[in-house]
C-alpha positions in Angstrom: -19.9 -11.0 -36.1 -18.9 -11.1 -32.3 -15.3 -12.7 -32.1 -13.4 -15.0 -29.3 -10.5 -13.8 -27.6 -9.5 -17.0 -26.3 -6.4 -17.3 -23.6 -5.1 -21.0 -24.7 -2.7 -22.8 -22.5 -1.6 -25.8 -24.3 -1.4 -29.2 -23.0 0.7 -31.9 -23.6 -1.3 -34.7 -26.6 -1.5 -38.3 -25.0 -1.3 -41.4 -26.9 -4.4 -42.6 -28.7 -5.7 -45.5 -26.2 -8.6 -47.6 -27.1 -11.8 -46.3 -24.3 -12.4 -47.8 -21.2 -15.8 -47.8 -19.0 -16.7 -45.7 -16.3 -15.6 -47.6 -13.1 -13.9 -46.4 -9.9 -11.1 -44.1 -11.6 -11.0 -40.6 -10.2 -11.9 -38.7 -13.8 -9.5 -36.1 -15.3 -11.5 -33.3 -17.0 -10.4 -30.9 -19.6 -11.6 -28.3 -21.6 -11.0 -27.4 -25.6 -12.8 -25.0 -28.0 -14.7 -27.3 -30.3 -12.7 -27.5 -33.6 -9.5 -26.4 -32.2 -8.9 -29.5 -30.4 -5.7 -29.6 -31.6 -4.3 -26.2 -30.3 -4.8 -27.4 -26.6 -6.4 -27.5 -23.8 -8.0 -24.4 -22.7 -8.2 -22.9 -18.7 -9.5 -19.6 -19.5 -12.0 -17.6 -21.8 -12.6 -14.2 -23.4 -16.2 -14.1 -25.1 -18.7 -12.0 -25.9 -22.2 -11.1 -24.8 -24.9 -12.6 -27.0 -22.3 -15.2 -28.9 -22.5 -19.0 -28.7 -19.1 -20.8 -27.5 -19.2 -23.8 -28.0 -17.0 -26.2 -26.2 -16.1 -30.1 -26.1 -15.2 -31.8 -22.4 -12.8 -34.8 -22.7 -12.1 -37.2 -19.6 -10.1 -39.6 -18.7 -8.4 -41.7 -16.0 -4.7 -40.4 -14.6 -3.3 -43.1 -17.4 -5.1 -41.5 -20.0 -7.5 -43.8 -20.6 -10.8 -42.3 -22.1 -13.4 -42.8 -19.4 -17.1 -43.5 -21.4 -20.8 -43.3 -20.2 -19.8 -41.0 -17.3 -22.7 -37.9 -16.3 -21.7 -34.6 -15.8 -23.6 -31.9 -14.8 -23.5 -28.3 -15.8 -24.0 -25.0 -14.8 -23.3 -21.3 -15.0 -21.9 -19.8 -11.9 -23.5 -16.4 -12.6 -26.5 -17.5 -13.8 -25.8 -17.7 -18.3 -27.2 -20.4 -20.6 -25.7 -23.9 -20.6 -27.9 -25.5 -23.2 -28.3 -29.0 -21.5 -27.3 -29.2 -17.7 -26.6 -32.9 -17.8 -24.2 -34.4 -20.6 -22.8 -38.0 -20.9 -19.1 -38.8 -22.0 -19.2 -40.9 -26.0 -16.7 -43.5 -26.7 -14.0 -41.5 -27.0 -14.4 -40.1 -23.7 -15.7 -36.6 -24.9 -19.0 -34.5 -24.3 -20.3 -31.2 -26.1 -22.0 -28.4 -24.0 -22.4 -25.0 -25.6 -22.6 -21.7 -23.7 -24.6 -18.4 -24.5 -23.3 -15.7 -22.8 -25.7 -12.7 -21.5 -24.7 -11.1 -18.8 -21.1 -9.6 -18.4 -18.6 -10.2 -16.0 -16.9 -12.8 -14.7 -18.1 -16.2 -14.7 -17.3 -19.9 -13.8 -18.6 -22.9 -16.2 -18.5 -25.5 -13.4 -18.2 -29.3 -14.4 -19.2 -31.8 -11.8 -19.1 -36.0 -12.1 -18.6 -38.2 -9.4 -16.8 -36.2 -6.7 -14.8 -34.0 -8.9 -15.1 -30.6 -10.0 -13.9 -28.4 -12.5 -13.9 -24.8 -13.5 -13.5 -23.2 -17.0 -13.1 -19.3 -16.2 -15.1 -17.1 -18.8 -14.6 -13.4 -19.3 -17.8 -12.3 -20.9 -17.5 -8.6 -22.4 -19.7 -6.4 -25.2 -19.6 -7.1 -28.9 -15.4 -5.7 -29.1 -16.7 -2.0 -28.4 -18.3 -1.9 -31.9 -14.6 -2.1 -33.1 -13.6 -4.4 -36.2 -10.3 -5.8 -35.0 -7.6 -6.3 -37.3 -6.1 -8.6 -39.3 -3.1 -10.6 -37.6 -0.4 -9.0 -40.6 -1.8 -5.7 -39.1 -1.7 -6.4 -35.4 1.6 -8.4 -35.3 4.6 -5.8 -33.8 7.3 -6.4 -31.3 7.3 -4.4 -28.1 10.1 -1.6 -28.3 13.4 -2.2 -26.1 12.8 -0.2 -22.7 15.5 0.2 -19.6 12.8 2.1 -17.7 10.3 -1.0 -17.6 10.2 -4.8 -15.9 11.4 -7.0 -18.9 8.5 -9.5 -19.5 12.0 -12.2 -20.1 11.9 -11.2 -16.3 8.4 -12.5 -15.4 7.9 -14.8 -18.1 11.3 -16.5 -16.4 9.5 -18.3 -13.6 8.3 -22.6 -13.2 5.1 -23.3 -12.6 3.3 -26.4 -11.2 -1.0 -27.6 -11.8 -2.9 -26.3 -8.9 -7.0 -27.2 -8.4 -9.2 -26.6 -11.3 -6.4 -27.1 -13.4 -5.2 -23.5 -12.5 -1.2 -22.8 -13.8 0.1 -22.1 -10.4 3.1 -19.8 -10.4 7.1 -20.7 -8.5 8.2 -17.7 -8.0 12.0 -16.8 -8.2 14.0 -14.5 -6.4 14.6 -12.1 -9.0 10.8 -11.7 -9.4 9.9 -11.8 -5.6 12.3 -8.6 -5.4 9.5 -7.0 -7.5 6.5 -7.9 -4.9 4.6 -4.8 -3.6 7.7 -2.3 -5.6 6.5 0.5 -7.7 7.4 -0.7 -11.7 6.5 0.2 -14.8 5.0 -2.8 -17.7 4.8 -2.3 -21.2 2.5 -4.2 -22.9 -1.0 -4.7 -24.9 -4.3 -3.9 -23.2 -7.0 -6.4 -23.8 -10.0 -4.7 -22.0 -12.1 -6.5 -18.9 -14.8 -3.6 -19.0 -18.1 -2.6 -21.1 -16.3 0.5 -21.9 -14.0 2.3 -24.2 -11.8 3.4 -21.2 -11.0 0.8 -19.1 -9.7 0.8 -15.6 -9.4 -3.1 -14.9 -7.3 -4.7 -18.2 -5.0 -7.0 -18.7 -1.7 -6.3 -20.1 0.0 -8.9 -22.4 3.6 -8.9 -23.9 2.2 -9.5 -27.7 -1.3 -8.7 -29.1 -3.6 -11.3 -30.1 -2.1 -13.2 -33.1 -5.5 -14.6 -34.7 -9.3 -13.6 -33.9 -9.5 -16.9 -31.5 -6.4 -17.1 -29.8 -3.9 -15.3 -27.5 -0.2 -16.1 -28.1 0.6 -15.6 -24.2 0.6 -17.3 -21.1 -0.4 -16.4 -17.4 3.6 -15.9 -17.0 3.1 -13.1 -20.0 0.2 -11.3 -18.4 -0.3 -8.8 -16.2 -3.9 -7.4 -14.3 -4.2 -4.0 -14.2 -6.3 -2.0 -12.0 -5.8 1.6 -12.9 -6.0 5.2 -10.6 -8.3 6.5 -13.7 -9.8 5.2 -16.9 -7.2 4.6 -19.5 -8.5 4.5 -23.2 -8.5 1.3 -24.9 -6.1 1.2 -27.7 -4.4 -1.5 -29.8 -1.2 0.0 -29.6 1.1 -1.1 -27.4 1.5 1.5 -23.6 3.7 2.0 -20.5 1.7 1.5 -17.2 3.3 2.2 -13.7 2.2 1.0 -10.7 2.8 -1.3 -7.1 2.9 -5.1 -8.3 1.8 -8.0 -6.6 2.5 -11.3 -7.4 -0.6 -13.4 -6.8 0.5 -17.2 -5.1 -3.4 -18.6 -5.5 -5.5 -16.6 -7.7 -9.3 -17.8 -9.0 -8.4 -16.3 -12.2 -5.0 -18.0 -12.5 -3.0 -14.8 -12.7 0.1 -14.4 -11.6 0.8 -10.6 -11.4 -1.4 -7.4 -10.5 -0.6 -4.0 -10.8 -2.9 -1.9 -8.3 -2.3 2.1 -8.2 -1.7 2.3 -12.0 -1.1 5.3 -14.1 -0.3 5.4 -18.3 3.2 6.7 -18.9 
């Protein structure tokens, strides 16, 4: 059965506040995997072709305040099923859309009500390569202590601020900025961006998925990788070199690429 991989960011939990109608406040609108409510909200999605994700949309005013009856409207940016293009928020200030994915790629679930906009990003890949992934207990491992290559401690150590969409937007340090457009080497897990078995655009994450629906890292935690030659995909953890960019405003809401890039 085709699985998630599902790059959470979590948000803070407001207070439970009684609904209020739709009037003139400027609507706040997240995004959460439907039955996970309660692991976040999420900015950005790995799915497969052919699967159903099904999401729920919750708004509310910049108090907090569930906002009911409002109409959104839906659509796929390149072009995938939304089941109903027009949705309207219940009393608790929520709506249900699902998605079924078909072509692969990149795409943009866009969100519109009133004059606002949002964006959920959606990764759509094949069916995992045909490969059964494994269980957590068999996937869970620590990276192995390296002098040669960026500690993620490094990376991971920056602020970050909300930017449009909802994006993480990334505040750099000094220590980091040092690193921009230097040759490094990453260690890391690949998750694969391609419809292939050797990928030359990944990302690279500092721990392997920990379930079959979620990601355990953060943009801070991940790195894009756009490789010289194919690399095969593995599950096991690699050494990548390459010229690193840190990326100020990126549509993806990454914060790092590594152009150039070579396995070690």
């Amino acid at each position: 059965m085709p699985r998630l991989l599902i790059v959470l960011l979590l948000a803070i939990a407001g207070l439970c506040i009684p609904p209020i109608a739709a009037g003139n406040a400027n609507p706040l609108v997240r995004f959460f995997m439907t039955g996970m409510e309660d692991m976040g909200e999420v900015r950005q999605v790995t799915t497969s072709a052919d699967d159903v994700l099904r999401l729920t949309l919750h708004l509310s005013d910049e108090d907090g305040n569930d906002l009911t009856g409002l109409t959104l409207n839906l659509r796929s940016e390149a072009g995938n099923e939304v089941l109903t293009d027009t949705l309207q928020t219940d009393d608790g200030g929520r709506a249900y859309v699902e998605y079924h994915p078909v072509m692969t790629g990149v795409d943009r679930l866009l969100v519109s009500v009133d004059e606002v906009e949002k964006a959920l990003f959606i990764q759509v890949t094949d069916q995992a390569f045909g490969r059964r992934m494994e269980s957590p207990e068999q996937r869970l491992q620590e990276l192995p202590e390296r002098d040669d290559v960026v500690s993620w401690s490094v990376l991971s150590g920056i602020d970050t601020r909300e930017g449009r969409y909802g994006l993480l937007v990334p505040e750099f340090n000094e220590t980091v900025r040092e690193l921009h457009r230097k040759q490094v080497k990453v260690q890391g897990f690949m998750l694969p961006l391609e419809n292939s078995e050797r990928q030359q655009h990944f990302l690279l994450t500092r721990s392997p998925p920990s379930c079959f629906y979620c990601l355990p890292d953060g943009p801070e935690q991940v790195v894009e990788v756009r490789s010289k030659q194919p690399i095969r995909f593995t599950f096991d953890p690699i050494v990548v070199s390459g010229r690193l960019e840190l990326l100020e405003d990126s549509d993806m809401g990454l914060f790092y690429r590594l152009t150039s890039a070579e396995r070690q």
